[in-house]
C-alpha positions in Angstrom: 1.9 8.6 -33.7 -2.1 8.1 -34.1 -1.2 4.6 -35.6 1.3 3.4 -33.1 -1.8 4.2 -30.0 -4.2 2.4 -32.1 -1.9 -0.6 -32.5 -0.9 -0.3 -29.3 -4.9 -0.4 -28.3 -5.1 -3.4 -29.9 -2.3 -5.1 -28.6 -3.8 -5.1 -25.2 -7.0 -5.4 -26.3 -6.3 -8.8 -28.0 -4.2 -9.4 -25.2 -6.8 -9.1 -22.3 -9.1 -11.4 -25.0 -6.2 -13.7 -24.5 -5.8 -13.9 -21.0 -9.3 -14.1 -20.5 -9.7 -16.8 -22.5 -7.0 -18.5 -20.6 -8.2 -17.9 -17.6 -11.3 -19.5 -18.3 -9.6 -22.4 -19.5 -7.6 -22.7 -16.4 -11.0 -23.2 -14.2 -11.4 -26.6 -14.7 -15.0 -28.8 -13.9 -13.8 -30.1 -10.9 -12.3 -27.2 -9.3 -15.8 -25.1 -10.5 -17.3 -28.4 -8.7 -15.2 -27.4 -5.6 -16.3 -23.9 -5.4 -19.6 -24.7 -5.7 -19.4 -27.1 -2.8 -17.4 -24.8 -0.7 -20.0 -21.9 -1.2 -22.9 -24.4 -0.7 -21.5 -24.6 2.8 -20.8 -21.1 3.2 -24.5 -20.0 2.2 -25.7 -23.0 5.1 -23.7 -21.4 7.2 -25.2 -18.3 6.5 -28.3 -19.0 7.0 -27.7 -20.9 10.3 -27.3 -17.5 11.3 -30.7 -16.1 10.6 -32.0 -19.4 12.2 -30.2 -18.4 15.2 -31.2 -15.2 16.0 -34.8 -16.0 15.1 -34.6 -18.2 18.2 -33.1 -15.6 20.1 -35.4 -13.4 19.3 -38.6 -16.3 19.9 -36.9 -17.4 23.3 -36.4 -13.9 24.7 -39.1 -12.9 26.8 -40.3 -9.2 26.2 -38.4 -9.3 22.2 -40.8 -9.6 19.5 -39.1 -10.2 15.6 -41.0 -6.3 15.3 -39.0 -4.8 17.7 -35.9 -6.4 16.7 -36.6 -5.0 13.5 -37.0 -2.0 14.6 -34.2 -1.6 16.8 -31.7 -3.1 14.4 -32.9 -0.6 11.4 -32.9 2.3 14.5 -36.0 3.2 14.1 -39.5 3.3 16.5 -38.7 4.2 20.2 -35.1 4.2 21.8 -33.8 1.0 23.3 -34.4 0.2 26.9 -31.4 -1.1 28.7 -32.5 -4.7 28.6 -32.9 -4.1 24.6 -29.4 -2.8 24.1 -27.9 -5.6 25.8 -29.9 -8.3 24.1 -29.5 -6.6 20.9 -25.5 -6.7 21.4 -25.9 -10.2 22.6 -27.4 -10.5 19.2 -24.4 -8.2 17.2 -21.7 -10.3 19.2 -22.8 -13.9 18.2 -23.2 -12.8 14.9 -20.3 -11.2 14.7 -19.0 -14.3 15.7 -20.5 -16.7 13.0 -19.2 -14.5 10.0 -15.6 -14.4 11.5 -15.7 -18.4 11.9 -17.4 -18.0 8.0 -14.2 -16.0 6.9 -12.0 -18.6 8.8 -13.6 -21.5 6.9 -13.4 -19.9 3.5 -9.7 -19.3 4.1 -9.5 -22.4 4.9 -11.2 -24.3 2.3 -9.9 -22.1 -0.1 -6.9 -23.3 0.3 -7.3 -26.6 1.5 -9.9 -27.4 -1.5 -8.6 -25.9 -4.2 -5.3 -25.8 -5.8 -2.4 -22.9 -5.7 -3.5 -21.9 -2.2 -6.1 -20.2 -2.7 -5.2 -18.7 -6.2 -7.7 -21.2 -7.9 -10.4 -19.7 -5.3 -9.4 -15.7 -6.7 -9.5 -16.7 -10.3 -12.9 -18.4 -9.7 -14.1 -16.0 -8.2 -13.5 -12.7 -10.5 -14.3 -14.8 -13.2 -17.2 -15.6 -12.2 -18.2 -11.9 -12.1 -17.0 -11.1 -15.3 -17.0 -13.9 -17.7 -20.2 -15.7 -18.7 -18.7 -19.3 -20.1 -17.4 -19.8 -16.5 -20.6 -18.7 -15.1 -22.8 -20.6 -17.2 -20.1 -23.7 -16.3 -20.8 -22.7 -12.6 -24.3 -22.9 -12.5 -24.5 -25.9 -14.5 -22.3 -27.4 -11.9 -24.1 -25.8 -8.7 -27.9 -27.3 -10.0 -26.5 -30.8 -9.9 -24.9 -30.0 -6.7 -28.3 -28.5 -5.3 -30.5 -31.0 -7.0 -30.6 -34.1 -4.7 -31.4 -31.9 -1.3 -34.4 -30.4 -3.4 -35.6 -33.6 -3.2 -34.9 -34.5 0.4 
């Protein structure tokens, strides 16, 4: 009985090894080279948020970047009226920008990459667990990122 677990241990074993390996293969260049492009665009996105509530912040007379620090961590004194609405101002527009982010990763996910969207999955959990596909991946993304170094 001992024998037939081990066995049986290694059967999956060798058989995860497999379909890991597999699934690395799968991930081609070009779709790794798709990824990359899409995520390039999701982190600008990103970060057009931060650029937008900084102006918010800079443009709002009686807001300091301080005390929207300090309101958004809940900490110093309570909110004036005026604060709590200018801080849900904030909350609503960028509440706003990440669903339009989730929208466009839906959509170039499936638009971009092949399977609808399956390509997208298996790119992304491998690249959290397999380091050939990473190292492929940030290969990829340095030449991507390169020429706006530059810029």
């Amino acid at each position: 009985m001992r024998k037939m677990r081990l066995l049986i241990a290694a059967f999956v074993m060798g058989l995860c090894a497999t379909v890991a390996n597999a699934q690395s293969e799968e991930i081609t260049d070009e779709n790794l080279r798709r990824y990359a492009l899409m995520m390039e665009t999701v982190d600008a996105m990103k970060s057009e948020i931060s650029v937008l509530t900084n102006e918010m912040i800079k443009n709002q007379e009686g807001m300091t970047g301080k005390r929207y620090l300090e309101l958004s961590k809940g900490e110093g004194e309570a909110a004036t009226e005026f604060e709590q609405k200018f801080m849900e101002t904030i909350t609503k527009m960028q509440d706003e920008r990440k669903e339009a982010i989730g929208d466009v990763v839906q959509i170039l996910a499936t638009k971009m990459l092949p399977d609808g969207g399956k390509a997208y999955k298996a790119i992304k959990s491998a690249l959290g667990s397999d380091e050939s596909v990473q190292s492929r991946y940030n290969a990829i993304l340095a030449k991507i990122q390169a020429p706006t170094e530059g810029a």
